[in-house]
C-alpha positions as CSV (number, residue, x, y, z in Angstrom):
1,X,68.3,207.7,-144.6
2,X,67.6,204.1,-145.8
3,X,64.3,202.8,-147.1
4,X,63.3,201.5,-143.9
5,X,63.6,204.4,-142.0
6,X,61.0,206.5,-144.6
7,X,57.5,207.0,-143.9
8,X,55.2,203.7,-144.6
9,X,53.4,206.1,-147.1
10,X,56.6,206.7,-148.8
11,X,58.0,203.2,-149.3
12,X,57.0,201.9,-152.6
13,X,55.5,199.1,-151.4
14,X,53.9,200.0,-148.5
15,X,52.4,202.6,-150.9
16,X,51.5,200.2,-153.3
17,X,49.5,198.1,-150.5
18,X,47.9,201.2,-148.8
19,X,47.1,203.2,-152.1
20,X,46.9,200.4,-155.2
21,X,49.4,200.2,-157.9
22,X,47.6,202.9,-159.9
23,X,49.3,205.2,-157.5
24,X,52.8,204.4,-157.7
25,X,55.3,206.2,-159.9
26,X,57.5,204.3,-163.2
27,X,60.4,204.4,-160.8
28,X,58.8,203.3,-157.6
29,X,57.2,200.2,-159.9
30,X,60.9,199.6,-160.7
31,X,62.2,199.8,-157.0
32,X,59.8,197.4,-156.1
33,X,61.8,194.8,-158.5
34,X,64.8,196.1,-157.5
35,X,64.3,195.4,-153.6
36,X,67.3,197.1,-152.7
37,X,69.5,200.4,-153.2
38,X,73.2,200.5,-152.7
39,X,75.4,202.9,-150.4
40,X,74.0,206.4,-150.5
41,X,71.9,205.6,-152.9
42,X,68.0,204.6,-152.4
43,X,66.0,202.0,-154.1
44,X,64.1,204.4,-155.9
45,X,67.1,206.8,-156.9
46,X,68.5,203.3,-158.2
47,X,65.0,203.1,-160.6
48,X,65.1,206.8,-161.1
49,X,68.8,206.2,-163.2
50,X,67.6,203.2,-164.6
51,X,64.7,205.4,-166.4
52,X,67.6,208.0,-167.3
53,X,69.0,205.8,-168.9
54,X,66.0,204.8,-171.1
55,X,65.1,208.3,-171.6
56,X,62.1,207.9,-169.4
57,X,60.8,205.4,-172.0
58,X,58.7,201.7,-170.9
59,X,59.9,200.7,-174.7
60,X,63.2,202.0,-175.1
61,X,64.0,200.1,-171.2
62,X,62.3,196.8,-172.7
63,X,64.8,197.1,-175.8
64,X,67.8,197.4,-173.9
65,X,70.4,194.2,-173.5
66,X,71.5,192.7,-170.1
67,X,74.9,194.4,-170.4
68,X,73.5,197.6,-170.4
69,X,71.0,197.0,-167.6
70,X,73.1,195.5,-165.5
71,X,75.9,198.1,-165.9
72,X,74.2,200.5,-164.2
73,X,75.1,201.5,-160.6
74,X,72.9,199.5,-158.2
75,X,71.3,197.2,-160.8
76,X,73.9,194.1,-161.0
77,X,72.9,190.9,-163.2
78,X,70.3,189.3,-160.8
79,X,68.5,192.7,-160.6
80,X,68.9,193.4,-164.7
81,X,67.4,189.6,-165.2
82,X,64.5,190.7,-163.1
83,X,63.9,193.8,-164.9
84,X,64.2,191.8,-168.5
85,X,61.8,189.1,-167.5
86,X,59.2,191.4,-165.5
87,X,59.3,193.8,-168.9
88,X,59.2,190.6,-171.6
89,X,56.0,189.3,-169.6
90,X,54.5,192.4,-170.2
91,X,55.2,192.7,-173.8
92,X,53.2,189.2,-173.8
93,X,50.6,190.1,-172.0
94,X,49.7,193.1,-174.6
95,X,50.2,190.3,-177.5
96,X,48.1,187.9,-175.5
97,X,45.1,190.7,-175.5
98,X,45.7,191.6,-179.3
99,X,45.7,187.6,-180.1
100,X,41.8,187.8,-178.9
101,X,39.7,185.9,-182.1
102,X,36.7,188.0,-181.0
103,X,38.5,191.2,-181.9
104,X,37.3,193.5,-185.2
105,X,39.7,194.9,-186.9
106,X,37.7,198.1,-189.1
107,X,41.3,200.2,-190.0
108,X,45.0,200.9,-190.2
109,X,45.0,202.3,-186.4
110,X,43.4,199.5,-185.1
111,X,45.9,197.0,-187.0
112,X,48.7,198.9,-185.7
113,X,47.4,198.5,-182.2
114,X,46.7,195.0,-182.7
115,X,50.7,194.7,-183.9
116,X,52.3,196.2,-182.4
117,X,53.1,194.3,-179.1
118,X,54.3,191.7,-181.9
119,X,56.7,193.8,-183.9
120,X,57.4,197.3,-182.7
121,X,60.3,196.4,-180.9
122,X,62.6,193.7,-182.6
123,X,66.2,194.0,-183.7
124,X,65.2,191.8,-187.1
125,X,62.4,192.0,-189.9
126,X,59.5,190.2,-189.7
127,X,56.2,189.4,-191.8
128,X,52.8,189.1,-190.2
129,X,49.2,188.3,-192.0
130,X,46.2,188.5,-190.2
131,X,43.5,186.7,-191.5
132,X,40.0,188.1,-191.7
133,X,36.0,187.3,-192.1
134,X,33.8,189.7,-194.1
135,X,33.2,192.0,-191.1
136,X,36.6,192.2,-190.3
137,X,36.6,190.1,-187.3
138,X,40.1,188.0,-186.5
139,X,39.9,184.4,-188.0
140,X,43.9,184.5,-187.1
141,X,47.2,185.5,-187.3
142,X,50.3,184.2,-188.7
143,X,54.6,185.2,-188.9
144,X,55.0,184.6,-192.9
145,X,58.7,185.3,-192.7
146,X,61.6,186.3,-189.8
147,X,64.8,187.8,-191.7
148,X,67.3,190.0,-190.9
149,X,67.9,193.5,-190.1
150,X,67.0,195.1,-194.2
151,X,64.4,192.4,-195.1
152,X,62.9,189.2,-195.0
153,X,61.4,187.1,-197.8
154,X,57.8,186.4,-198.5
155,X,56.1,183.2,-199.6
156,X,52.5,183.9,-200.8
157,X,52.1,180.1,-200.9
158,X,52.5,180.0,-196.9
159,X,50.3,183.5,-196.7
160,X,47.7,181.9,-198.6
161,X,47.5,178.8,-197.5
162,X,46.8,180.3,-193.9
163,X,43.9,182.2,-195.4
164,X,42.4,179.3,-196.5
165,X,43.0,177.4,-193.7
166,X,41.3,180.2,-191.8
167,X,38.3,180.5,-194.6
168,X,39.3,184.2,-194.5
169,X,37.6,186.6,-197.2
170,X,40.8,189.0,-196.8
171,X,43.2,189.9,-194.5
172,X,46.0,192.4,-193.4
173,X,49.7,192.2,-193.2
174,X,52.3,194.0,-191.5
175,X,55.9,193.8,-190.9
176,X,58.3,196.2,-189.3
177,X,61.6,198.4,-189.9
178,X,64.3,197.9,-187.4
179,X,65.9,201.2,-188.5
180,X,63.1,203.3,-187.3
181,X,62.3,204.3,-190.6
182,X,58.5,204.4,-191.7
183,X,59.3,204.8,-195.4
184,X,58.1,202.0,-197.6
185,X,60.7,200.6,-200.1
186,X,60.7,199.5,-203.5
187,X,60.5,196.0,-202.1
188,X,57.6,196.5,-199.9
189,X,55.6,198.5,-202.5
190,X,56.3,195.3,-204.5
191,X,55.0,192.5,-202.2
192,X,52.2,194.6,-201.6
193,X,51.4,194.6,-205.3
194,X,52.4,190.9,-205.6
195,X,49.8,189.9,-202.6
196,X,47.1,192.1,-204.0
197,X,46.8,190.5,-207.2
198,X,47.5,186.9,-206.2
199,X,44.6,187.3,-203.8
200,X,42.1,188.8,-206.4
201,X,42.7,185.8,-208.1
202,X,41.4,183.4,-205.1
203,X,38.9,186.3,-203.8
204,X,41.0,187.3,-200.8
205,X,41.3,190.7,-200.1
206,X,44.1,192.7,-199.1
207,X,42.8,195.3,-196.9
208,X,45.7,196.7,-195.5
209,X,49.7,196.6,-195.4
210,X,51.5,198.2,-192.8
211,X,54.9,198.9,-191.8
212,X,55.7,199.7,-188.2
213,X,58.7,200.9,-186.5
214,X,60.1,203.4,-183.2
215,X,61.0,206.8,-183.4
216,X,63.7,208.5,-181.7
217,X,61.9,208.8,-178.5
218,X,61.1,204.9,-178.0
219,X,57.7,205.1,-179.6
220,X,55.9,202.9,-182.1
221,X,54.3,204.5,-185.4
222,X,53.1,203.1,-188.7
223,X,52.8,203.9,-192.4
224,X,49.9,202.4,-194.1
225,X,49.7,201.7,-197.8
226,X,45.6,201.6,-197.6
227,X,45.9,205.5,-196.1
228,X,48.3,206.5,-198.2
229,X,46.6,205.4,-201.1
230,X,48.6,202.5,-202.5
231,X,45.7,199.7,-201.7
């Protein structure tokens, strides 16, 4: 049976239409952008091995390459393009939402939220500040430093300076490990050290440094050096 011979209230978009989006599945979103199945093989069974593939993960599907995606039975380059593009725009729209200046920031779970969109999923290091007022509200946000897979270097000139610029009374940083491990390292137990004391010295506060990376499964965690008691 092809698509157009199921029930209305079975076709994903028909569904979608008659019932709101709330209502549809991960895989019948997904057959939606894929428009079209193959040979004994529905639209939706298409988007059903795609999420095999991902292990039934959003994040681990956003993080794979278009050779993978468009490997898969069904999927082809136009269709893997589609899913890259359609998953990238929501990646931005959860950054656009965290970028919000009206947005209080009170602890390490809220800072990881507030990252997260922003770091949790690259392939490379990178260093983040977030600049803050007195009640913790967002003044801004800067990338310090973009580096490579182990590291990337930090200038406390360019941190600072954004602080001031911001007339921030402290502020947060972040960066992320793209080996999945949460453990901090000598190197970021030293920055944090480094930041602390250079920003006692102009009355900026660091309130919190986090490091943020994805488990096994495709999801996001953080250690924080405030919790842990190393701030």
């Amino acid at each position: 049976m092809t698509l157009k011979e199921w029930a209305d209230e079975d076709k994903p978009r028909e569904k979608m239409l008659s019932r709101g989006k709330k209502e549809l599945t991960n895989a019948e979103l997904i057959a939606i952008l894929l428009r079209s199945g193959l040979r004994g093989k529905s639209v939706v069974e298409v988007a059903k091995e795609v999420l095999s593939q991902s292990s039934n993960s959003l994040t681990t599907l956003s993080q794979m390459g278009f050779k993978q995606l468009s490997a898969i039975k069904g999927v082809g380059q136009a269709k893997a393009t589609t899913l890259m593009a359609t998953l990238e725009l929501g990646w931005r729209m959860h950054s656009e939402i965290g970028n919000d200046k009206e947005m209080i920031i009170s602890d390490s779970q809220a800072f990881f939220h507030y990252m997260e969109p922003l770091l949790a999923d690259l392939d490379h290091e990178e260093f983040w500040a977030v600049f803050l007022s007195n009640r913790g509200k967002v003044l801004g946000r800067q990338r310090i430093s973009m580096g490579g897979m182990t590291g990337t270097p930090v200038d406390l000139r360019i941190l600072f300076r954004g602080a001031i610029e911001c007339k921030a009374v402290s502020l947060m940083v972040a960066h992320n490990h793209p080996s999945g491990s949460l453990k901090a390292s000598h190197e970021d137990r030293e920055i944090t050290r480094r930041i602390a004391e250079s920003g006692k010295l102009l009355e900026i506060n660091l309130r919190e440094h986090i490091v943020i990376a994805l488990g096994p499964g495709g999801k996001a965690d953080y250690y924080s050096f405030h919790d842990n008691g190393q701030l």
